[in-house]
C-alpha positions in Angstrom: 0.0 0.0 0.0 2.7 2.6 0.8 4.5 1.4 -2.1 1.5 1.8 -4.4 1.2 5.7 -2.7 4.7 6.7 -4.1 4.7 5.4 -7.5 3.8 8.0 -9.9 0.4 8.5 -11.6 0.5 7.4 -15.4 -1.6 10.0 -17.6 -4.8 7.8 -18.8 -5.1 7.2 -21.9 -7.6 9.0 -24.6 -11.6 8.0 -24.4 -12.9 7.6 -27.6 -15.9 8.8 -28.7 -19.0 6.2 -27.4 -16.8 4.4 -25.3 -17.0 3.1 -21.6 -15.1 6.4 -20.1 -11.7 4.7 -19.2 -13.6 1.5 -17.7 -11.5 -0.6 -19.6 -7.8 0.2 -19.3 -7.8 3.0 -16.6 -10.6 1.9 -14.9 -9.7 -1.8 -14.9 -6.1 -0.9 -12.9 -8.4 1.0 -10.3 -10.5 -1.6 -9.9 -7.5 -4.1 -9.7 -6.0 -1.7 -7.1 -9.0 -1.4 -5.2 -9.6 -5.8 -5.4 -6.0 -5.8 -3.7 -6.1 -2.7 -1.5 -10.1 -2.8 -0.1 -10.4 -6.4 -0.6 -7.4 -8.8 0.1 -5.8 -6.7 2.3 -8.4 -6.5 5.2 -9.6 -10.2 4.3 -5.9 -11.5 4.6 -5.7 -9.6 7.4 -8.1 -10.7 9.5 -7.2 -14.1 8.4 -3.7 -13.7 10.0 -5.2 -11.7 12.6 -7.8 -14.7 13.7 -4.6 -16.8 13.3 -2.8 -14.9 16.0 -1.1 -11.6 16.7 2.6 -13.3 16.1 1.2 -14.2 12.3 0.3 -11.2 11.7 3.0 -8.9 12.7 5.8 -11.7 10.9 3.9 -11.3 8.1 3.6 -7.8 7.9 7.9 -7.9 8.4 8.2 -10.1 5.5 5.9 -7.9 3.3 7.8 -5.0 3.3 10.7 -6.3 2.0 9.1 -8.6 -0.8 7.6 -5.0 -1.9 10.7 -3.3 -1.7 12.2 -5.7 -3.9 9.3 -5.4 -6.5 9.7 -1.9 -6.7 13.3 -2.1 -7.8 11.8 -3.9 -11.2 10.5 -0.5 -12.1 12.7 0.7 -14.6 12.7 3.4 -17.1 11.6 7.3 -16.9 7.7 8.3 -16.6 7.5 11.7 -17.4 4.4 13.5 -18.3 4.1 15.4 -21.3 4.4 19.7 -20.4 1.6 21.6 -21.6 4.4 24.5 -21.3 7.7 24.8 -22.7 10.4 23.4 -19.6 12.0 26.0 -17.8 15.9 26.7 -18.2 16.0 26.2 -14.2 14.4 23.0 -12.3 11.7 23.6 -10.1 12.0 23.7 -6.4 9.8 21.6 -4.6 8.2 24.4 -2.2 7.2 25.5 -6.1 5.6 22.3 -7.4 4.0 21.7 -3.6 2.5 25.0 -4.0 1.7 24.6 -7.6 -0.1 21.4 -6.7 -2.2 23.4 -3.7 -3.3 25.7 -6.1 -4.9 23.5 -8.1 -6.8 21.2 -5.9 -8.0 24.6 -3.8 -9.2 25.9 -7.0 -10.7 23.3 -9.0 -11.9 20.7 -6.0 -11.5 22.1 -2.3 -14.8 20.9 -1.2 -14.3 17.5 -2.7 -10.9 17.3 -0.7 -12.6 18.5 2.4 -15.7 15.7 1.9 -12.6 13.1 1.0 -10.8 14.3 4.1 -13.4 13.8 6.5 -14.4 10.4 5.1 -10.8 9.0 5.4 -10.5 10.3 9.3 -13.5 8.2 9.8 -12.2 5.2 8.3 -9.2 5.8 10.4 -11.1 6.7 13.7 -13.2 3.1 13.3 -10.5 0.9 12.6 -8.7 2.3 15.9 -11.7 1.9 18.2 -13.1 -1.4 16.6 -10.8 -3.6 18.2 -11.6 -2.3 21.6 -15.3 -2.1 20.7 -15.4 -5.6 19.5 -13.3 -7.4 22.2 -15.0 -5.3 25.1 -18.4 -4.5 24.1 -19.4 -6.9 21.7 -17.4 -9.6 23.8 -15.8 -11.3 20.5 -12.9 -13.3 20.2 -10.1 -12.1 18.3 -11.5 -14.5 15.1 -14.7 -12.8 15.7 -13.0 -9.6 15.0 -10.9 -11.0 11.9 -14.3 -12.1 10.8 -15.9 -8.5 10.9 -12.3 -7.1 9.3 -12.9 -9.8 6.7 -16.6 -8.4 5.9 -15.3 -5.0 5.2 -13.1 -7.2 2.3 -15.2 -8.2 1.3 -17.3 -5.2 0.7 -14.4 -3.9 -0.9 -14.2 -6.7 -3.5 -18.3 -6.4 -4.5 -18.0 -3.2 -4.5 -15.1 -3.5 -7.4 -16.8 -6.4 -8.9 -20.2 -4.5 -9.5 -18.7 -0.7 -10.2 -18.8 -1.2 -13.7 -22.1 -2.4 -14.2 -23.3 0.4 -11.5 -21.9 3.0 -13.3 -23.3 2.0 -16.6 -27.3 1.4 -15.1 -27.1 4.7 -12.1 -24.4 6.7 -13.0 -21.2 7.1 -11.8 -22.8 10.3 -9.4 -25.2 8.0 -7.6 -23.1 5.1 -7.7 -19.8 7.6 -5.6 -22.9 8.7 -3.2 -22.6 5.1 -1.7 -19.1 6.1 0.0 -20.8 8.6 2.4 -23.9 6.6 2.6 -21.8 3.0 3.6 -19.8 5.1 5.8 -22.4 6.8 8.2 -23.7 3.6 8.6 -20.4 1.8 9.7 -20.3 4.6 11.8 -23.5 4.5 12.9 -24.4 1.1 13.4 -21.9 0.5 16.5 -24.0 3.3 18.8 -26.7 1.9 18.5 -26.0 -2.1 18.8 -23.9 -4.8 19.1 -24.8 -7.3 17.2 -22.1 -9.1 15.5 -24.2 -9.5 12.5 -25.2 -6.1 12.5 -21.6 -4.2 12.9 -20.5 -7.2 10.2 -23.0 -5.7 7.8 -22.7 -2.0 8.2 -17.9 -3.4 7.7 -19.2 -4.6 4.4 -21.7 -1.8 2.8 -18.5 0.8 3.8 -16.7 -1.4 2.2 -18.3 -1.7 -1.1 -18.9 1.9 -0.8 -15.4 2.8 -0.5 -14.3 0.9 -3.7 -16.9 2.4 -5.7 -15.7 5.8 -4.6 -11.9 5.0 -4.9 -12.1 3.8 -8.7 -14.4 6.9 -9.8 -13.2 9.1 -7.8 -9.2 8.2 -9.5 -10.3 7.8 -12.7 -12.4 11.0 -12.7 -9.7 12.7 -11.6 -7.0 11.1 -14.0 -9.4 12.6 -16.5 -9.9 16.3 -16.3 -6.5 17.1 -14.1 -4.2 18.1 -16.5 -1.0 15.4 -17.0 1.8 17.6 -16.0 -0.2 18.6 -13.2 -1.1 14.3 -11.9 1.6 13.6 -9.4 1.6 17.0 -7.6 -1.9 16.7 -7.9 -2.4 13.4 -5.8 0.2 14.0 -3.8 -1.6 17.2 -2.3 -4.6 15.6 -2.0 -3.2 12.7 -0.1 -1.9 14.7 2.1 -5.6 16.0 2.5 -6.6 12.5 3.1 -4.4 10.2 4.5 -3.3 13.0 7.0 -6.8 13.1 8.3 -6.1 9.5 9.3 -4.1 10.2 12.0 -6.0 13.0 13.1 -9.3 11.0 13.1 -8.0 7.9 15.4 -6.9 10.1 17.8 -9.6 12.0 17.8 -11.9 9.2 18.2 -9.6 8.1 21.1 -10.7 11.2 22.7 -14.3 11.5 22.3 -14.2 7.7 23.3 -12.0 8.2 27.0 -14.2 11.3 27.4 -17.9 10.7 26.2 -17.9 6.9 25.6 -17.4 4.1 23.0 -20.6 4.8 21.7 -20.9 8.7 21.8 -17.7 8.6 19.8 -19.6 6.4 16.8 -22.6 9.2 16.9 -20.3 12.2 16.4 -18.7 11.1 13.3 -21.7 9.1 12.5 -23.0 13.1 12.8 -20.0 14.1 10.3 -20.6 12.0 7.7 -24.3 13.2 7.6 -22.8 16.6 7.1 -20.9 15.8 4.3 -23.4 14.5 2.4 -25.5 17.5 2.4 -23.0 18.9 -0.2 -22.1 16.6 -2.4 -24.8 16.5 -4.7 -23.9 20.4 -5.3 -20.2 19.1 -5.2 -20.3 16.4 -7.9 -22.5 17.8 -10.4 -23.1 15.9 -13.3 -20.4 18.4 -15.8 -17.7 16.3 -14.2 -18.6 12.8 -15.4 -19.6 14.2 -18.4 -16.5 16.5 -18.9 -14.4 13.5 -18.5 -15.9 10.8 -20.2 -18.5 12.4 -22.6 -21.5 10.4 -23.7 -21.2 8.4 -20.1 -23.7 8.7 -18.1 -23.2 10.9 -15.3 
């Protein structure tokens, strides 16, 4: 994974007229990505989890390498074609940072902010579940690899289906699931603690997740300009996987000072804000821009 978040974006390539909008080529390596990422991670996780906490971290130590190596197999140079002429002197990296700010501040801030509180919620349930799970739901540790495995396998649905989604509700309605699945993973703990229940609400964030992750990318990849890619997800990574940290330990927080369950309800309460925007966020110009005919 933090491989994957350091290797440059490749520019897509063109859509043609009355094609699928990039669900072939561009839109088969998200959903690919998201299959590994949302999907075999958490359900190979909670395998080794359930296994025992030793498997888990070893295997986790022997990862890391066996990516590391992998990455050396990258070879060649992956530049981007400059929409203006290169200038005599390099640019710093304050310059391209800032460059890359600019952009995603003036073209998709509110997007950024909706992606940035939906990531610190992600973050700020996977901290407390364990705790949740093992003390008020009284599971075993498989019982918890079992709802981690759920959320897999939400993830893997969700990649499965996206295509067909897109084609019959539109790539709009279809991204509308993330905040949807995510208030009620968030939810769903307050108010029980039903094994079955919190299993459920793991696997529509799940699904909702992927189906935001490989529109959301591929959207992007579209209508960002390709000189402009890499500084533009690396800015607005920063916007999202910093909330991560930021979330967990402000879930750790609301949770030592207004309960397990309180905790849930307030970002249960932010995800409901977010989704009063989006629809005026993610109007339908944006599918269209990027993929024509598609359906938006």
């Amino acid at each position: 994974m933090n491989c994957s978040l350091r290797l440059p974006p490749a520019p897509p390539p063109p859509v043609p007229p009355g094609s699928s909008g990039g669900l072939g080529g561009l839109g088969g390596f998200r959903r690919a990505w998201a299959v590994c990422n949302e999907f075999c991670g958490p359900f190979v996780g909670g395998l080794l989890l359930a296994a025992g906490t030793g498997v888990a971290l070893g295997a986790t130590w022997v990862s890391y390498p066996a990516v590391s190596f992998v990455a050396l197999l990258f070879v060649g140079r992956f530049r981007a074609a400059r929409e203006t002429p290169v200038p005599d002197r390099p640019e710093s990296v304050n310059r391209q940072i800032a460059d890359g700010l600019r952009h995603l501040w003036q073209q998709q801030r509110t997007m950024a902010l909706i992606l940035t509180v939906l990531c610190a919620c992600w973050r700020a349930w996977l901290a407390l579940m364990p705790l949740f799970a093992t003390d008020a739901m009284g599971v075993s540790p498989q019982g918890y690899g079992a709802i981690l495995s759920a959320l897999g396998i939400g993830g893997l649905v969700g990649a499965l289906v996206v295509t067909r989604a897109n084609r019959l509700l539109g790539r709009r309605r279809v991204m509308f699931a993330d905040p949807v699945g995510t208030f009620v993973t968030m939810a769903v703990p307050a108010l029980t603690t039903s094994v079955w229940g919190v299993a459920a609400a793991a696997f529509a964030g799940g699904a909702g997740g992927t189906l935001w992750a490989v529109n959301f990318r591929t959207i992007g990849q579209h209508l960002v300009p390709d000189s402009m890619l890499g500084r533009y997800n690396a800015v607005s990574r920063l916007f999202s996987w910093g909330a991560m940290p930021l979330g967990a330990g402000l879930m750790g927080l609301l949770a030592e000072w207004c309960g397990v369950r309180a905790a849930f309800l307030v970002f249960a309460a932010a995800v409901a804000l977010v989704v009063l925007p989006f629809p005026r966020v993610l109007t339908p110009a944006a599918p269209a821009e990027a993929f024509g005919t598609e359906r938006a």
